[in-house]
BAFI-3210 file (N, C-alpha, C; in Angstrom, 3 decimals, decimal comma, padded with zeros to 6 digits):
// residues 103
n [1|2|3|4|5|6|7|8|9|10|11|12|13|14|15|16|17|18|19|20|21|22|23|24|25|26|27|28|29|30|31|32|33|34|35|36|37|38|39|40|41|42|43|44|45|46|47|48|49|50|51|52|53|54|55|56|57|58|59|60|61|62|63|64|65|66|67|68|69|70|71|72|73|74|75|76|77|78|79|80|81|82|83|84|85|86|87|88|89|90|91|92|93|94|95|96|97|98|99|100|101|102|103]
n.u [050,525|048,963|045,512|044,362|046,182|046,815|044,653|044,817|047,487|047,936|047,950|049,258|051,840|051,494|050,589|053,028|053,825|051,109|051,152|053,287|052,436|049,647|050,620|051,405|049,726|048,042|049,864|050,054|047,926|049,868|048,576|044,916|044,412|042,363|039,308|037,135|039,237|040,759|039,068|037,664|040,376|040,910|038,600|039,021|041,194|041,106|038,420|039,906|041,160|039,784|038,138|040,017|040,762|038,056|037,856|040,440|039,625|037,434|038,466|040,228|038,352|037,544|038,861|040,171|040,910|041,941|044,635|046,205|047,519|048,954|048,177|045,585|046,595|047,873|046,041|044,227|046,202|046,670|043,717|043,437|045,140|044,837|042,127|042,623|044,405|042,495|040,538|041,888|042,802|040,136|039,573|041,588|041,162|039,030|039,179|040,879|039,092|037,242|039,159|039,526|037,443|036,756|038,384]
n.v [017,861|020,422|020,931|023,651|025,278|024,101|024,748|027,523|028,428|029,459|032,204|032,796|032,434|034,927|037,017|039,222|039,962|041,141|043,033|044,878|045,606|046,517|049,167|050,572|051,295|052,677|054,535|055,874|058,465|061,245|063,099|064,146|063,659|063,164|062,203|060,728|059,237|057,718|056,019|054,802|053,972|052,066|050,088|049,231|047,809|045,797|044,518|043,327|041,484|040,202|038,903|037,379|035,581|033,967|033,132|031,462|029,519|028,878|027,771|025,929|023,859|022,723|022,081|019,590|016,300|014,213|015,324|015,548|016,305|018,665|020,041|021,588|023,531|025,116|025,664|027,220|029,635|030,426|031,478|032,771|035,156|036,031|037,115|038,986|040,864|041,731|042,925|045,125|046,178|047,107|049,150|050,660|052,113|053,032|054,835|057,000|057,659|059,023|060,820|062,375|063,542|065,077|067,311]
n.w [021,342|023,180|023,191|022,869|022,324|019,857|018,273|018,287|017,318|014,768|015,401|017,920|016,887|014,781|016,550|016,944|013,906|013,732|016,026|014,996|012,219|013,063|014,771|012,876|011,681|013,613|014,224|011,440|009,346|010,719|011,694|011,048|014,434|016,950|019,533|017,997|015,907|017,313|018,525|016,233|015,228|017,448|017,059|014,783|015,120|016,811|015,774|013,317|014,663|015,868|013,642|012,195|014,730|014,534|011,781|011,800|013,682|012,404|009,576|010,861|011,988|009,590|007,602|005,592|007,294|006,329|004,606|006,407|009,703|009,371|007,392|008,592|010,323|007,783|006,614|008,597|009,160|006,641|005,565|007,658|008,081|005,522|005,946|008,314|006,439|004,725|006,646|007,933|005,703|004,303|006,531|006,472|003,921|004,410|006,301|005,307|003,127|005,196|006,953|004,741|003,309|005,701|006,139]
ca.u [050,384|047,464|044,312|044,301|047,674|046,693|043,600|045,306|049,059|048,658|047,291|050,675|053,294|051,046|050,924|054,025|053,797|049,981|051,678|053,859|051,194|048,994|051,249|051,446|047,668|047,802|050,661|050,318|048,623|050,037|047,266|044,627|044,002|041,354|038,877|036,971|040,066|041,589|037,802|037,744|041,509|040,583|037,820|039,361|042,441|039,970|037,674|040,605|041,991|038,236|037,808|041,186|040,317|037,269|038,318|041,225|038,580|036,824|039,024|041,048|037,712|036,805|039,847|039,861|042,131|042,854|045,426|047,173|047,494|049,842|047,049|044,617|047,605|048,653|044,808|044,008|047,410|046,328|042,512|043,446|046,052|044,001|041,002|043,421|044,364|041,153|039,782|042,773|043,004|039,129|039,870|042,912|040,533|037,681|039,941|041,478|038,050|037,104|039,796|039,829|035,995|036,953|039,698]
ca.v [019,292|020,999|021,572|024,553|026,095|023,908|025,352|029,140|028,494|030,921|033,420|032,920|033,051|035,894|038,439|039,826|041,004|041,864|043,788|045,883|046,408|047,746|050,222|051,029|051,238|053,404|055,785|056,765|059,385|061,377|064,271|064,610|062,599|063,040|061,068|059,841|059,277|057,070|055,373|054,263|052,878|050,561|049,596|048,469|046,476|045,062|043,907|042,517|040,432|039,124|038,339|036,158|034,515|033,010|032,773|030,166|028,323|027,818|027,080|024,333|022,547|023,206|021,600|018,116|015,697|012,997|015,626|015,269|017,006|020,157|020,827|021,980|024,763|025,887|026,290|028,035|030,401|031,105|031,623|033,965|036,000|037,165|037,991|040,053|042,246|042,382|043,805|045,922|047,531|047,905|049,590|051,736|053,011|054,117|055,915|057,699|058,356|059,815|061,848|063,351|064,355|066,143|068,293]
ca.w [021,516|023,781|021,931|023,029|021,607|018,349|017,376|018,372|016,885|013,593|016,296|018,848|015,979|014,225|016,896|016,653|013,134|013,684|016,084|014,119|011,681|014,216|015,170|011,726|011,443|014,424|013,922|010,017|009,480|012,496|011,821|012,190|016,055|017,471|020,004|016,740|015,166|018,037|018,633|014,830|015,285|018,208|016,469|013,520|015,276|017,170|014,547|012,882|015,219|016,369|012,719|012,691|015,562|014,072|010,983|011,944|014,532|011,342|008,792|011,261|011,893|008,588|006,817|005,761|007,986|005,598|004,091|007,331|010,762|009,203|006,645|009,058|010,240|006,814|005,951|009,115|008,843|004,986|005,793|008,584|007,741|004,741|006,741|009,202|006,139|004,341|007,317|007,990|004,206|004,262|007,969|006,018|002,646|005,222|007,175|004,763|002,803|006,035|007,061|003,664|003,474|006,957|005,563]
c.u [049,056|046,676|044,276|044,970|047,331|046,259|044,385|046,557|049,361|048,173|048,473|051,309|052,781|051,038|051,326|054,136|052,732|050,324|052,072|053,052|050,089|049,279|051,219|050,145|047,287|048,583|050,641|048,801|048,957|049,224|045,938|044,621|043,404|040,564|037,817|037,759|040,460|040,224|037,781|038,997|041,522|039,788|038,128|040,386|041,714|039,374|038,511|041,485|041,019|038,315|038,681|041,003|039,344|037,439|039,403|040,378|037,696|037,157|040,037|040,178|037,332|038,189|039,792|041,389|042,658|044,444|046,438|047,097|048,273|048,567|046,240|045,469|047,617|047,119|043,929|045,145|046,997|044,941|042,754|043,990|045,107|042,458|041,688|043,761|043,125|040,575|040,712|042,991|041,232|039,047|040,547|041,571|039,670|037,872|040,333|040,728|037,562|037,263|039,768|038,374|036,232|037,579|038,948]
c.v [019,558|021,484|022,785|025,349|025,253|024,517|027,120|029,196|029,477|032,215|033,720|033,015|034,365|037,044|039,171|040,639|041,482|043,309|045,047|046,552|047,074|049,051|051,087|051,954|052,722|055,164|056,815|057,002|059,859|062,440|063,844|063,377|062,964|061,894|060,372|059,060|057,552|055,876|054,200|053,069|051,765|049,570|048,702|047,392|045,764|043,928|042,959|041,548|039,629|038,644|037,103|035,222|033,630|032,470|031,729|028,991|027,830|027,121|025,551|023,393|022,727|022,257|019,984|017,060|014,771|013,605|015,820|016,242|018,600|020,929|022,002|023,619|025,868|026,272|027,678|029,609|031,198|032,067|033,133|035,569|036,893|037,897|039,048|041,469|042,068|043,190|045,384|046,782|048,027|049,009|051,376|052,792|053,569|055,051|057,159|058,410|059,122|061,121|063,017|064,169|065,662|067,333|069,293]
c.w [022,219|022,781|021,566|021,768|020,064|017,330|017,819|017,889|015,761|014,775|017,251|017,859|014,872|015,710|017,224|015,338|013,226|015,018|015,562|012,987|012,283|014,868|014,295|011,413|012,046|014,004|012,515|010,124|010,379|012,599|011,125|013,290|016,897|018,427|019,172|016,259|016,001|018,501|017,188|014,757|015,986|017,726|015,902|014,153|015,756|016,270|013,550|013,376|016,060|014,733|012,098|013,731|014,911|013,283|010,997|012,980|013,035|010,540|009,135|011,683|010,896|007,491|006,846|006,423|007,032|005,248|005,123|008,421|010,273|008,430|007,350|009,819|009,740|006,218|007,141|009,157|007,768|005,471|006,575|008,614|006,410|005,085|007,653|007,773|005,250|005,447|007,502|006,769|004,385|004,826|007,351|005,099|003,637|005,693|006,535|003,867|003,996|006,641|005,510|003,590|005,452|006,666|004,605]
res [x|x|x|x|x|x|x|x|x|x|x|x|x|x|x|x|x|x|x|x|x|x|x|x|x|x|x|x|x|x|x|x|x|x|x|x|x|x|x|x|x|x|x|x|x|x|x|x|x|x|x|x|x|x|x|x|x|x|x|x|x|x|x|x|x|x|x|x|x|x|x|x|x|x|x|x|x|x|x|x|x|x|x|x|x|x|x|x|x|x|x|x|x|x|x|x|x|x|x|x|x|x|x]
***
């Protein structure tokens, strides 16, 4: 397999649903929207799909090989995926503390 596509593989079969959750992210609530509003949202998908990136560059050199070539995968996959929604729920509560102090 190319190095490349190795060390990035939970990142190609992840962003399709990071996708759909992004949309999600984006579209709910549908008031208020604003250019704060829509500033904040880039932000955050952003931020959560830089923080996935690293987060699987670290955890697949970061994983021990003896346990075999899949390990280093299923630890970057795990690792990542829960940094994508930790950032993404933090992303959600701010938002929504936000919008509500506005109102």
């Amino acid at each position: 397999m190319n190095a490349l596509v190795e060390v990035n593989l939970a990142l190609i079969l992840f962003l399709p649903w990071f996708l759909i959750l992004s949309v999600l992210f984006w579209v709910y609530p549908r008031q208020p929207r604003g250019p704060a509003r829509r500033v904040f949202d880039v932000a955050a998908i952003v931020l959560s799909v830089v923080a996935f990136v690293a987060s699987i560059q670290w955890a697949f050199h970061y994983a021990d090989p003896s346990y075999g070539g899949m390990w280093k995968q299923v630890l970057a996959t795990a690792v990542g995926y829960g940094v994508y929604l930790a950032v993404m729920t933090l992303a959600f509560l701010l938002r929504a503390a936000w919008l509500r102090r506005r109102r």
